[in-house]
PyMOL Python script that loads the backbone (N, CA, C, O; Angstrom):
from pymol import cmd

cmd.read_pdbstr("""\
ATOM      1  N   UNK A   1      99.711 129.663 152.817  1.00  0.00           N
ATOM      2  CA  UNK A   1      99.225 130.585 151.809  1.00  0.00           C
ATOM      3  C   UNK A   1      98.361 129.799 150.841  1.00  0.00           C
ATOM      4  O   UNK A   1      98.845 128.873 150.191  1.00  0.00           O
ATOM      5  N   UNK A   2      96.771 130.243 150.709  1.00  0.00           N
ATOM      6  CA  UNK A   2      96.266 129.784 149.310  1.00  0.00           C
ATOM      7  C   UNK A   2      96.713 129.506 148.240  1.00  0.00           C
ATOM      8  O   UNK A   2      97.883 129.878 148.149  1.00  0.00           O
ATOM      9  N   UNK A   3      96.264 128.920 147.183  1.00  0.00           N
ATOM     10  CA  UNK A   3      96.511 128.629 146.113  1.00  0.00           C
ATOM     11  C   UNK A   3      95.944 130.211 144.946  1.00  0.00           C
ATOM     12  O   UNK A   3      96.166 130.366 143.746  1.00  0.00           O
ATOM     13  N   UNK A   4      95.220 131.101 145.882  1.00  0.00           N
ATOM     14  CA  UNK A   4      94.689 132.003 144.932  1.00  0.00           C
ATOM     15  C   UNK A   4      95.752 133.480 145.226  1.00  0.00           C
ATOM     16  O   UNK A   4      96.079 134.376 144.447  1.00  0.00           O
ATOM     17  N   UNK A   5      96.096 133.252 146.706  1.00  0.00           N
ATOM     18  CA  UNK A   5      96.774 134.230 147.057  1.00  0.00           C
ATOM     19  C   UNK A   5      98.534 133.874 146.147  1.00  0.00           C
ATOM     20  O   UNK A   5      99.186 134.806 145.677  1.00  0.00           O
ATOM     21  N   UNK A   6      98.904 132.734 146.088  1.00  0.00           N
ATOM     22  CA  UNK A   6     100.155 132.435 145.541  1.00  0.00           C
ATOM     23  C   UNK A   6     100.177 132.502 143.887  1.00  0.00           C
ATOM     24  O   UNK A   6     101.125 132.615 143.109  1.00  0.00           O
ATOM     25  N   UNK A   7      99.034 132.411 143.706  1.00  0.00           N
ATOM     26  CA  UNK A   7      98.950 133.485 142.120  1.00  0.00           C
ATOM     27  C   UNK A   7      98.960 134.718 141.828  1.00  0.00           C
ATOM     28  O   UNK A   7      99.383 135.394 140.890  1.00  0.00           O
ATOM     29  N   UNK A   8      98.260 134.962 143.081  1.00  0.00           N
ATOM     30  CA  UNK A   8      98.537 136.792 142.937  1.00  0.00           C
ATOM     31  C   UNK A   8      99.692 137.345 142.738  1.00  0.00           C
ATOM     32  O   UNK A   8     100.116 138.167 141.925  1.00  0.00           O
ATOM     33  N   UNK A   9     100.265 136.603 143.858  1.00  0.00           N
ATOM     34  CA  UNK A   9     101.699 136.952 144.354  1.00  0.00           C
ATOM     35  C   UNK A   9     102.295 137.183 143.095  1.00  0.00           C
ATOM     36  O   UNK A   9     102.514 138.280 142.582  1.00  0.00           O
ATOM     37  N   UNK A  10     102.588 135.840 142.545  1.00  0.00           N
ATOM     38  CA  UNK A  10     103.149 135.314 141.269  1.00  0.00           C
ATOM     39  C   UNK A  10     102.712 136.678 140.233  1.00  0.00           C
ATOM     40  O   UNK A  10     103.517 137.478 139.756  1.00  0.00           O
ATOM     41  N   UNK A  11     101.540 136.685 140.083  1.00  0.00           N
ATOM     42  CA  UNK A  11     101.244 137.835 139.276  1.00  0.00           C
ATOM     43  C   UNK A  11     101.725 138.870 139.498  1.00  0.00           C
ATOM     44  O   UNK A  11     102.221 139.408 138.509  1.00  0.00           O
ATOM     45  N   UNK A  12     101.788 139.367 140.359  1.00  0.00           N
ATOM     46  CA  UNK A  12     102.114 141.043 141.077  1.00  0.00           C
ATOM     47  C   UNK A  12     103.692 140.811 140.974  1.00  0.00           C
ATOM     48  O   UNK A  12     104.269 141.898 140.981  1.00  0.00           O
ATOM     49  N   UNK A  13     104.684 139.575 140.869  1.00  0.00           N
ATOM     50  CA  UNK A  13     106.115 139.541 141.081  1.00  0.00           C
ATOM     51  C   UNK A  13     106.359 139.681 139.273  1.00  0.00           C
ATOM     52  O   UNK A  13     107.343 140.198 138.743  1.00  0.00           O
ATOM     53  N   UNK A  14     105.277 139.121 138.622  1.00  0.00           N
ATOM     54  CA  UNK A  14     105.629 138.940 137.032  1.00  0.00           C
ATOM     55  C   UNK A  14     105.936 140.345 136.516  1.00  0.00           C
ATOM     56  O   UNK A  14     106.934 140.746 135.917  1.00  0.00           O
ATOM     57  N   UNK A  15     104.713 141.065 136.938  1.00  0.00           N
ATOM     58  CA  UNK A  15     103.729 142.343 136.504  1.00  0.00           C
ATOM     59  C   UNK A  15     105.354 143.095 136.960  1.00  0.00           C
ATOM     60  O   UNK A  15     105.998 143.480 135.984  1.00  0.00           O
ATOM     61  N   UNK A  16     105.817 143.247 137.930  1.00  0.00           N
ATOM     62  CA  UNK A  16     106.815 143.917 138.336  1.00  0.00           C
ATOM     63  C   UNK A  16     108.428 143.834 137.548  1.00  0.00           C
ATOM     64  O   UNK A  16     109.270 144.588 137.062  1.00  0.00           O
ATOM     65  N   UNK A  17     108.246 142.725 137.742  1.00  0.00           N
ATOM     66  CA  UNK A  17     109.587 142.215 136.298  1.00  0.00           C
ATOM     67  C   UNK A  17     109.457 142.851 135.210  1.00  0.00           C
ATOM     68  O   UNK A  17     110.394 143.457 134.689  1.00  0.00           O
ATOM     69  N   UNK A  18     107.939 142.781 134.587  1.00  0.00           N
ATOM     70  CA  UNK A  18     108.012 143.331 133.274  1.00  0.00           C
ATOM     71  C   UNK A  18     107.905 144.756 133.119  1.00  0.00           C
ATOM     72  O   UNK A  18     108.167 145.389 132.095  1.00  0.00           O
ATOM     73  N   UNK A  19     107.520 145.187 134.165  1.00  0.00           N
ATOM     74  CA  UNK A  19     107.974 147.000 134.461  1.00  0.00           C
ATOM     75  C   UNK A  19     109.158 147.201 134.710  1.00  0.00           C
ATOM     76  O   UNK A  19     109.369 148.400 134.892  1.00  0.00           O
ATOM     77  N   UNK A  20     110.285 146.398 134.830  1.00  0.00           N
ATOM     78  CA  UNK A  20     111.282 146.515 135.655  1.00  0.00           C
ATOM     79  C   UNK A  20     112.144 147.004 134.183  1.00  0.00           C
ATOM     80  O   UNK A  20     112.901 147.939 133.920  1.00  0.00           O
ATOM     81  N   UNK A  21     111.569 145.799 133.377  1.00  0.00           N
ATOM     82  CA  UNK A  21     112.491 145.781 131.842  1.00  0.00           C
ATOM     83  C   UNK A  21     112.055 146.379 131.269  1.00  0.00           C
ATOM     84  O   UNK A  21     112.816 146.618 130.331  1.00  0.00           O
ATOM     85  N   UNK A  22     110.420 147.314 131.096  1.00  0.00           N
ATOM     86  CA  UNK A  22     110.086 147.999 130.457  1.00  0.00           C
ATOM     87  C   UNK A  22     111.158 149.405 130.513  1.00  0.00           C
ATOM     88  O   UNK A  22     111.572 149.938 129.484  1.00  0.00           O
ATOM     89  N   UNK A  23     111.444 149.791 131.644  1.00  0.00           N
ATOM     90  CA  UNK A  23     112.165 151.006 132.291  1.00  0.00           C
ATOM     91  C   UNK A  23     113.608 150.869 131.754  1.00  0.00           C
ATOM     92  O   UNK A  23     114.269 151.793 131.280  1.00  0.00           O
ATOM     93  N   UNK A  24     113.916 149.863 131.863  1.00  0.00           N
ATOM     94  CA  UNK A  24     115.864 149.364 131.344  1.00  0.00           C
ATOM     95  C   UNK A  24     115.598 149.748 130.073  1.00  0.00           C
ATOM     96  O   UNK A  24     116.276 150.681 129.642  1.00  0.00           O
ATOM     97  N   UNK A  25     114.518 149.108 129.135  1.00  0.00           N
ATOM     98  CA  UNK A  25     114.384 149.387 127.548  1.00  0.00           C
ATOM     99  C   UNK A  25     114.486 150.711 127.709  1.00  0.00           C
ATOM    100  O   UNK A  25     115.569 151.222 127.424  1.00  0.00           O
ATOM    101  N   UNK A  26     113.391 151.565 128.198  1.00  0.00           N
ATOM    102  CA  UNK A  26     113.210 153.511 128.374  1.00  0.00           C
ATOM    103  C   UNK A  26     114.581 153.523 128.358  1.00  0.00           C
ATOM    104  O   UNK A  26     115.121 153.602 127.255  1.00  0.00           O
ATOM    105  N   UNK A  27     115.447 153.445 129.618  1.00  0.00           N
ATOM    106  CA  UNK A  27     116.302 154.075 130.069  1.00  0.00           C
ATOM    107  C   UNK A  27     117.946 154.103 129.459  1.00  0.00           C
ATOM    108  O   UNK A  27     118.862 154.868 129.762  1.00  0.00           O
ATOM    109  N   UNK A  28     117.918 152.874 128.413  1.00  0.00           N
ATOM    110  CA  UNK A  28     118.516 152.700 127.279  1.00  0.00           C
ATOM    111  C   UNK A  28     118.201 153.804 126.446  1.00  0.00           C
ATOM    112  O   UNK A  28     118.830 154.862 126.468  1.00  0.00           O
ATOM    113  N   UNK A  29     116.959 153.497 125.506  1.00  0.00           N
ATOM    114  CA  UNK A  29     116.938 154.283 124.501  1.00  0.00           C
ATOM    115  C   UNK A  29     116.915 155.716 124.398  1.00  0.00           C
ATOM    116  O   UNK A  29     116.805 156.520 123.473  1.00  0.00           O
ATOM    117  N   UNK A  30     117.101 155.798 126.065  1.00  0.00           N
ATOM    118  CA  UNK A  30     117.302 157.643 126.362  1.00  0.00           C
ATOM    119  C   UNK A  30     118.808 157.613 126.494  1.00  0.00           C
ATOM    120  O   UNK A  30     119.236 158.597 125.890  1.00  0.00           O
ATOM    121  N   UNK A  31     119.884 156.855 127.066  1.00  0.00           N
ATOM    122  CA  UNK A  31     121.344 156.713 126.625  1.00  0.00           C
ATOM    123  C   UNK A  31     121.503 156.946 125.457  1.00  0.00           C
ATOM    124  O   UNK A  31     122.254 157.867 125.134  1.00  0.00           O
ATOM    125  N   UNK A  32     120.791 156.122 124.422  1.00  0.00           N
ATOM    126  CA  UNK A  32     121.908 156.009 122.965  1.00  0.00           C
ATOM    127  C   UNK A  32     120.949 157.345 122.333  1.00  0.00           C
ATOM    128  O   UNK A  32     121.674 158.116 121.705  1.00  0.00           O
ATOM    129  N   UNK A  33     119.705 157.714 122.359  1.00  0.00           N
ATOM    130  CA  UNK A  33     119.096 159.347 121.854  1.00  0.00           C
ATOM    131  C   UNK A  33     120.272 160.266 122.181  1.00  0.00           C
ATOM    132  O   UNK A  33     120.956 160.629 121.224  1.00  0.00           O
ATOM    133  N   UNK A  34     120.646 160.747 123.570  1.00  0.00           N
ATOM    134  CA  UNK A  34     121.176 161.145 124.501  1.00  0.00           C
ATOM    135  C   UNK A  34     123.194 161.397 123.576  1.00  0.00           C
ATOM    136  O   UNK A  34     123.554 162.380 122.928  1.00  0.00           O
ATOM    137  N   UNK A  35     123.895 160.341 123.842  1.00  0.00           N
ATOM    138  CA  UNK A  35     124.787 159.561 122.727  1.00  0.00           C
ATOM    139  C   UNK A  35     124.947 160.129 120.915  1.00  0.00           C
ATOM    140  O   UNK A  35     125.796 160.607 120.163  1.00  0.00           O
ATOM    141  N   UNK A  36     123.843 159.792 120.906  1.00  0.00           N
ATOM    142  CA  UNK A  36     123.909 159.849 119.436  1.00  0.00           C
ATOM    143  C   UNK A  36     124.166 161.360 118.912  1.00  0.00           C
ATOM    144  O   UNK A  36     124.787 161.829 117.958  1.00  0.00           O
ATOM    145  N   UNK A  37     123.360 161.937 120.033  1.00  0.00           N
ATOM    146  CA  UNK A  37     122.795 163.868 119.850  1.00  0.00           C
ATOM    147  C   UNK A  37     124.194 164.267 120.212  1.00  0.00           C
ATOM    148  O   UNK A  37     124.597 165.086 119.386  1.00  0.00           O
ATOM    149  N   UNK A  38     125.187 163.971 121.236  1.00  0.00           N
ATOM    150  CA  UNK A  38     126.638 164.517 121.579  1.00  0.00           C
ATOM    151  C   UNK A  38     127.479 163.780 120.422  1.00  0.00           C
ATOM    152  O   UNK A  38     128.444 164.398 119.971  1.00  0.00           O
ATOM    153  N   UNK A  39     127.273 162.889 120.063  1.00  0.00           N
ATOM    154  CA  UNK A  39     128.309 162.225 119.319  1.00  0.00           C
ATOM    155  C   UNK A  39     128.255 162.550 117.393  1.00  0.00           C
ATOM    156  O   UNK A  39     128.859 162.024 116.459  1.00  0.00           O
ATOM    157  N   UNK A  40     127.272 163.610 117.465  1.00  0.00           N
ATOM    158  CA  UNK A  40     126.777 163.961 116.091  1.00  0.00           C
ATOM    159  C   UNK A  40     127.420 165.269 115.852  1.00  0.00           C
ATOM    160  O   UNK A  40     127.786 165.670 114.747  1.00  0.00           O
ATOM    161  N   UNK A  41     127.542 165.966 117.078  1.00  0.00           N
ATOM    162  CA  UNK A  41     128.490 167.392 117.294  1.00  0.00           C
ATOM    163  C   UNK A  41     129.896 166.883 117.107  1.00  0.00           C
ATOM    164  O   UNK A  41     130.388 165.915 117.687  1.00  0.00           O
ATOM    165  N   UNK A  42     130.492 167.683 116.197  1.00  0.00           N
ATOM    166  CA  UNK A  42     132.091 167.247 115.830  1.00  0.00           C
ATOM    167  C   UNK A  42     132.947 168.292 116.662  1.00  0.00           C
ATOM    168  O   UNK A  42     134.025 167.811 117.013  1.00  0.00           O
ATOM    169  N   UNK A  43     132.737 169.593 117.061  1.00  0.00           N
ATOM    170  CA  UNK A  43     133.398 169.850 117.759  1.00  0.00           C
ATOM    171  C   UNK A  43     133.733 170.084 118.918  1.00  0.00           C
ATOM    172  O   UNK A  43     132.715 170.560 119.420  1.00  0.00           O
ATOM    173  N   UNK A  44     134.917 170.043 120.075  1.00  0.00           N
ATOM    174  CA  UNK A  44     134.355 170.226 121.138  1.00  0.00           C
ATOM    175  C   UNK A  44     133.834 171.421 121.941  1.00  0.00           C
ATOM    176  O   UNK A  44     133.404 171.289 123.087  1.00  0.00           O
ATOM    177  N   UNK A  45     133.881 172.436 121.382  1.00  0.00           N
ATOM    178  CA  UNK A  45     133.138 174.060 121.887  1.00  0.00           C
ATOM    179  C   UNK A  45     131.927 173.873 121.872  1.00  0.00           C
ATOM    180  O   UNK A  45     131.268 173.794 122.910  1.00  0.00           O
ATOM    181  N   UNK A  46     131.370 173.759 120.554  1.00  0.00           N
ATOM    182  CA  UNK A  46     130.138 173.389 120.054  1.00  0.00           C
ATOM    183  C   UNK A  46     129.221 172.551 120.876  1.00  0.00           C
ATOM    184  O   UNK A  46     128.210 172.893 121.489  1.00  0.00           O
ATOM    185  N   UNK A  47     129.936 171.066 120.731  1.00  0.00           N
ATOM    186  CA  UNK A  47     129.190 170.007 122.195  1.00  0.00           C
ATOM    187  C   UNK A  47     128.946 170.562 123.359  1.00  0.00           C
ATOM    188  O   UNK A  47     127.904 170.433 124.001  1.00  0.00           O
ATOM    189  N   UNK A  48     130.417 171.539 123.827  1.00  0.00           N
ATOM    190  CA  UNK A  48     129.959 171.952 125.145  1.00  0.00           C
ATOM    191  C   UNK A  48     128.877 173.069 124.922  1.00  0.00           C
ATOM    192  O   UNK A  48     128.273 173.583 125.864  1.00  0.00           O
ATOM    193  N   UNK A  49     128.706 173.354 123.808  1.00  0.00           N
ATOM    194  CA  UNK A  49     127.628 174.542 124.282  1.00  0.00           C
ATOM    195  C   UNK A  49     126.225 174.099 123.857  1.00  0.00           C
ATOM    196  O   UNK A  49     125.230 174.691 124.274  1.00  0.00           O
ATOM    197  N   UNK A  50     126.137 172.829 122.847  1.00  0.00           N
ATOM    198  CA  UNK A  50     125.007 172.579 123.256  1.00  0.00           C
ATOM    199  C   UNK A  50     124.406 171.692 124.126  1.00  0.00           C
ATOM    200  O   UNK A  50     123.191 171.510 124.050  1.00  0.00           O
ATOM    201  N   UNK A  51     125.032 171.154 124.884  1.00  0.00           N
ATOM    202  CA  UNK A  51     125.001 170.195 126.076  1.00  0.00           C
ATOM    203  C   UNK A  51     124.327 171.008 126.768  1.00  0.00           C
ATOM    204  O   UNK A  51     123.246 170.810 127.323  1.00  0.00           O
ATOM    205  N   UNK A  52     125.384 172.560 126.729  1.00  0.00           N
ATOM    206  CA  UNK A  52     124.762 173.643 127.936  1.00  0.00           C
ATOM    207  C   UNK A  52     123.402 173.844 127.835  1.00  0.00           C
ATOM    208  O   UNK A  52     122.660 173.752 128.813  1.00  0.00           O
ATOM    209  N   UNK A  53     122.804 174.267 126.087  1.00  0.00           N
ATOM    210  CA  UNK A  53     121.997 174.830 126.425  1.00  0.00           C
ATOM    211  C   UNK A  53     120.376 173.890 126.266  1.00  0.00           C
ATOM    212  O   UNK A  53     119.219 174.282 126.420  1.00  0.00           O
ATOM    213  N   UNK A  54     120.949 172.495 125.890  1.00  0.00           N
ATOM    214  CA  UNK A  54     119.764 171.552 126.628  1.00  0.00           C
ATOM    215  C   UNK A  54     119.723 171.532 127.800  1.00  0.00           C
ATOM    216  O   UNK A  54     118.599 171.388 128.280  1.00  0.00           O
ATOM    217  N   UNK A  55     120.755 171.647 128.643  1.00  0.00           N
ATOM    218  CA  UNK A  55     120.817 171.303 130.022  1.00  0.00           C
ATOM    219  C   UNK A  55     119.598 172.556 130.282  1.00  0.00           C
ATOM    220  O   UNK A  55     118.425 172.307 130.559  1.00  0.00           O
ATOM    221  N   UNK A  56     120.248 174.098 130.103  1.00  0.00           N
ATOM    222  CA  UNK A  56     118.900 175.038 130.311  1.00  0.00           C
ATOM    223  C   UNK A  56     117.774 174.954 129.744  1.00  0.00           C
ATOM    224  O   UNK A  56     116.814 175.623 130.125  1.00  0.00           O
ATOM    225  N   UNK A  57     117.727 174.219 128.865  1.00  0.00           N
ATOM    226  CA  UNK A  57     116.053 173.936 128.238  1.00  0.00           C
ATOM    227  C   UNK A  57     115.392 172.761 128.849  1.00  0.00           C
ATOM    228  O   UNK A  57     114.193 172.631 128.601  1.00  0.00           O
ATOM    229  N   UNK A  58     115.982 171.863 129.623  1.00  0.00           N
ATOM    230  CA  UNK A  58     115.577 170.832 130.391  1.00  0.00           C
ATOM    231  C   UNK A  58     114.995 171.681 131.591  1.00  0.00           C
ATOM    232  O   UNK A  58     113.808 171.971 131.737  1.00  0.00           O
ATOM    233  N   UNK A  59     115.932 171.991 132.339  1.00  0.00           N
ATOM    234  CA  UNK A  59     115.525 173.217 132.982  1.00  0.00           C
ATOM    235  C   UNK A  59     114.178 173.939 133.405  1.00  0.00           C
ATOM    236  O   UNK A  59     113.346 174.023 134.309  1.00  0.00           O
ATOM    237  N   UNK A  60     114.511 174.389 132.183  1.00  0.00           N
ATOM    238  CA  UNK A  60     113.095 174.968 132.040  1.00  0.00           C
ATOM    239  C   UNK A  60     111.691 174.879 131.838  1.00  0.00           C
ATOM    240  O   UNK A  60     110.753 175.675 131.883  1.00  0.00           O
ATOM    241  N   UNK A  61     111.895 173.146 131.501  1.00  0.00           N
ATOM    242  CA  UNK A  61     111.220 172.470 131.420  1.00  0.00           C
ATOM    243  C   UNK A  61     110.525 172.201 132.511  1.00  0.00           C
ATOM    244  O   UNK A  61     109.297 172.127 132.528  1.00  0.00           O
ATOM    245  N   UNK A  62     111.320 172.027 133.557  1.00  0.00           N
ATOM    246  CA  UNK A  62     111.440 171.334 134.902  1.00  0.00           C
ATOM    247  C   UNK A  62     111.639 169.995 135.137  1.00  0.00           C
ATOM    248  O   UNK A  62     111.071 169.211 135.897  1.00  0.00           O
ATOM    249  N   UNK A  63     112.854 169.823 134.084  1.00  0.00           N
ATOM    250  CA  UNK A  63     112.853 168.430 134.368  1.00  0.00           C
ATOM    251  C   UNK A  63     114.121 167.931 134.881  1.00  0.00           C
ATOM    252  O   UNK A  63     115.070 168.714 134.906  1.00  0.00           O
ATOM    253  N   UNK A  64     114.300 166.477 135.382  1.00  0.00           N
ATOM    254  CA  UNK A  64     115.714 166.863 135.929  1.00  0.00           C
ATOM    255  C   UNK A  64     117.060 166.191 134.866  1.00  0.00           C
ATOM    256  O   UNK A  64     116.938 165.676 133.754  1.00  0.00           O
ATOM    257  N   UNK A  65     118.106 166.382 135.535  1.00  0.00           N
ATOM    258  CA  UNK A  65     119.389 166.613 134.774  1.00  0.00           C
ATOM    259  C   UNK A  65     119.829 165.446 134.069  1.00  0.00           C
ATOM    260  O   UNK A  65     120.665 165.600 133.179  1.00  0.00           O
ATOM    261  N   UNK A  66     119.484 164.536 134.278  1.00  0.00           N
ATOM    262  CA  UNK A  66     119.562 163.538 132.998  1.00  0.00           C
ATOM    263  C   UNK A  66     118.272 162.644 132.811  1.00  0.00           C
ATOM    264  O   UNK A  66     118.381 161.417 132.806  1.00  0.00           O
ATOM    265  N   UNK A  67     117.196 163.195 132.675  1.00  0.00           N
ATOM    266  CA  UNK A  67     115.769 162.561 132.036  1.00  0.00           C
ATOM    267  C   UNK A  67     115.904 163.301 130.369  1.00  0.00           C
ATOM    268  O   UNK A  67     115.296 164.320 130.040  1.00  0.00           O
ATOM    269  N   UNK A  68     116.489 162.810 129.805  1.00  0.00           N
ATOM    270  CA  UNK A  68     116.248 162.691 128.326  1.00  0.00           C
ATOM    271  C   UNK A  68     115.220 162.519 127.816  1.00  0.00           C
ATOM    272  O   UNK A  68     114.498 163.158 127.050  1.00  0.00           O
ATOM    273  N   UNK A  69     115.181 161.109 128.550  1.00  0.00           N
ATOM    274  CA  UNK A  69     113.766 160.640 127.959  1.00  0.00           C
ATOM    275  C   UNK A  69     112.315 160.917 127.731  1.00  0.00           C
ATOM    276  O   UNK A  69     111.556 160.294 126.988  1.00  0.00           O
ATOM    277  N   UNK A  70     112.042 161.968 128.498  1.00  0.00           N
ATOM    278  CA  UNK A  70     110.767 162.634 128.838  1.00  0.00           C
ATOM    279  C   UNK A  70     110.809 164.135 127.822  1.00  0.00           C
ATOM    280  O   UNK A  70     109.866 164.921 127.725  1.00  0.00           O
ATOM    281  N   UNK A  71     112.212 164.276 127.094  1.00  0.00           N
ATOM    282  CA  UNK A  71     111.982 165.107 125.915  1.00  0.00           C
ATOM    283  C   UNK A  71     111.643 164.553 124.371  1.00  0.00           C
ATOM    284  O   UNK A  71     111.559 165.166 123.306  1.00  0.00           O
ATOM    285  N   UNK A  72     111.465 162.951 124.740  1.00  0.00           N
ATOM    286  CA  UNK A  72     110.735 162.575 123.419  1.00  0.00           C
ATOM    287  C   UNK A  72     109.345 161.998 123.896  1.00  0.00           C
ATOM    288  O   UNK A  72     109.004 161.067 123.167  1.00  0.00           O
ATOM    289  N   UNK A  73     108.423 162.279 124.922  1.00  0.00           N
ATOM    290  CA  UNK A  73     107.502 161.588 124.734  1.00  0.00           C
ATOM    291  C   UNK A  73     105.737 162.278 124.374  1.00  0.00           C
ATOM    292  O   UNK A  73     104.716 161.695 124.011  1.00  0.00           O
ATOM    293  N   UNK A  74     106.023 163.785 124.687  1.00  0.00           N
ATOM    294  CA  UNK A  74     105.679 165.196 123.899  1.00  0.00           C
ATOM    295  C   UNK A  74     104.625 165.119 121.789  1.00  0.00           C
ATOM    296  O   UNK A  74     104.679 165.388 120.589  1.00  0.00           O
ATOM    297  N   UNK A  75     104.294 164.861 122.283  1.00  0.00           N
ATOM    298  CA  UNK A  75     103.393 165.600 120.790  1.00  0.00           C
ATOM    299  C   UNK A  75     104.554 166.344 120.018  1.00  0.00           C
ATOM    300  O   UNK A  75     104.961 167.361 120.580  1.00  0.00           O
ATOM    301  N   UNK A  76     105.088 166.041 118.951  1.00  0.00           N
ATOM    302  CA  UNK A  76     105.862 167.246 118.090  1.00  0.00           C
ATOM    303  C   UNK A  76     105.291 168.495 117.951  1.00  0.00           C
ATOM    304  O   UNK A  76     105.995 169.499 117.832  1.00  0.00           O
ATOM    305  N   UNK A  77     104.608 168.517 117.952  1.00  0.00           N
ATOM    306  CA  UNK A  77     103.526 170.078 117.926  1.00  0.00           C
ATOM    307  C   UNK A  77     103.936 170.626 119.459  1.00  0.00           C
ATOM    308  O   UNK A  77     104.466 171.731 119.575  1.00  0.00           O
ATOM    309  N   UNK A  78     103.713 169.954 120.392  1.00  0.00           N
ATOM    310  CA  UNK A  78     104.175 170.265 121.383  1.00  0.00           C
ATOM    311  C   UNK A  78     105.380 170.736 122.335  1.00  0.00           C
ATOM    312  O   UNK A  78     105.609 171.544 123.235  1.00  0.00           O
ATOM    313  N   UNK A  79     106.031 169.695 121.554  1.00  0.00           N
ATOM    314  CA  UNK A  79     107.698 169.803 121.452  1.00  0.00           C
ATOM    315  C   UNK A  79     107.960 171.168 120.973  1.00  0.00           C
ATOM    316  O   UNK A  79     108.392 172.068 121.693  1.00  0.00           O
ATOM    317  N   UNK A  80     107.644 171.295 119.576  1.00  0.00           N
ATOM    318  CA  UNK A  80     107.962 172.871 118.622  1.00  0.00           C
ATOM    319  C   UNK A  80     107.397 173.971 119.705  1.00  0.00           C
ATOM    320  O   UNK A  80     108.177 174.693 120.326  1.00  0.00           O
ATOM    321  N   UNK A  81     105.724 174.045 119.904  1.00  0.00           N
ATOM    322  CA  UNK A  81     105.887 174.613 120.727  1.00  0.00           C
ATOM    323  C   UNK A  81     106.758 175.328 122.276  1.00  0.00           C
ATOM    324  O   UNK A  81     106.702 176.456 122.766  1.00  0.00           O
ATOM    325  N   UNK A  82     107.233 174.554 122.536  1.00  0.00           N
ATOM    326  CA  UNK A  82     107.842 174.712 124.191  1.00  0.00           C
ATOM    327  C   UNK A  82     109.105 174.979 123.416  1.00  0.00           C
ATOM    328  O   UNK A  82     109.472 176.112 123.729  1.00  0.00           O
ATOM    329  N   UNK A  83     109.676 174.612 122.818  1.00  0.00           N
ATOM    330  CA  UNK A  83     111.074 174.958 121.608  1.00  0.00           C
ATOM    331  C   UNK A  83     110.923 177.102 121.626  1.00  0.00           C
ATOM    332  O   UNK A  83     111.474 178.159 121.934  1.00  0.00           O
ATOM    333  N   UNK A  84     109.693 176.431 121.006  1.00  0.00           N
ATOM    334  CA  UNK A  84     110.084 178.414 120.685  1.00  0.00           C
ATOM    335  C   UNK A  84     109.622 179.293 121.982  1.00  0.00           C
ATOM    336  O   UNK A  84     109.934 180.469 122.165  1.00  0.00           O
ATOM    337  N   UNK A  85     108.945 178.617 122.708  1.00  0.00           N
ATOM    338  CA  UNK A  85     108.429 179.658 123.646  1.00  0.00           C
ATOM    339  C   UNK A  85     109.960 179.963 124.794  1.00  0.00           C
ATOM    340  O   UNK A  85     110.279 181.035 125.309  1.00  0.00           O
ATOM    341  N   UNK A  86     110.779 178.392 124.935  1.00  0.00           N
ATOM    342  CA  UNK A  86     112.179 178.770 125.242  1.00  0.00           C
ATOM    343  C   UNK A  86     112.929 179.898 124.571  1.00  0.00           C
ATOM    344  O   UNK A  86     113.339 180.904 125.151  1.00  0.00           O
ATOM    345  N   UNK A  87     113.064 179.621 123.289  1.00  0.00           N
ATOM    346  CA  UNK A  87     113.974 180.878 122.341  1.00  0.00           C
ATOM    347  C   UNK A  87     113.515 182.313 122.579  1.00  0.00           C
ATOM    348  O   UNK A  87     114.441 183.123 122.538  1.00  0.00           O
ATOM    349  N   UNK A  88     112.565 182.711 122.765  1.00  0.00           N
ATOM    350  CA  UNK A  88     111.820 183.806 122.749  1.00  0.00           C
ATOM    351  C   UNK A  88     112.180 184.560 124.140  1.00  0.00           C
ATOM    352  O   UNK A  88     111.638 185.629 124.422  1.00  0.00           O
TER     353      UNK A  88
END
""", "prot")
cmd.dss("prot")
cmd.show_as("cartoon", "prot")
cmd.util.cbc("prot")
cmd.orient("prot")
């Protein structure tokens, strides 16, 4: 193997690592969002019902059943929007 091709390599193995941890960071800070939002509800009726009815607003979203994370990455304007057009 070259000396130009074994940089690539090197590059393309780095480049991949640091996507690797970019995604662990995401996939964290959609745990403790995720966490924080159930653990802020004090009761347990309550939790279960709003668990439920993110679960149907994810949903409806089309997104799947535990991507959290893709409900903060939205324009707030955007967010509000799709908010009420759900309620309605």
């Amino acid at each position: 193997m070259g000396q130009h091709q074994h940089q690539h390599q090197h590059q393309h193995q780095h480049q991949h690592q640091h996507q690797q941890k970019q995604k662990q960071k995401q996939e964290e800070l959609t745990r403790q969002c995720y966490r924080n939002f159930v653990e802020s509800i004090k009761t347990a009726k309550t939790r279960k019902n709003y668990i439920q009815s993110l679960q149907y607003y994810m949903k409806y979203l089309g997104l799947g059943k535990d991507d959290y994370g893709s409900l903060l990455i939205d324009d707030h304007k955007l967010i509000q929007s799709n908010i009420i057009d759900f309620t309605i």
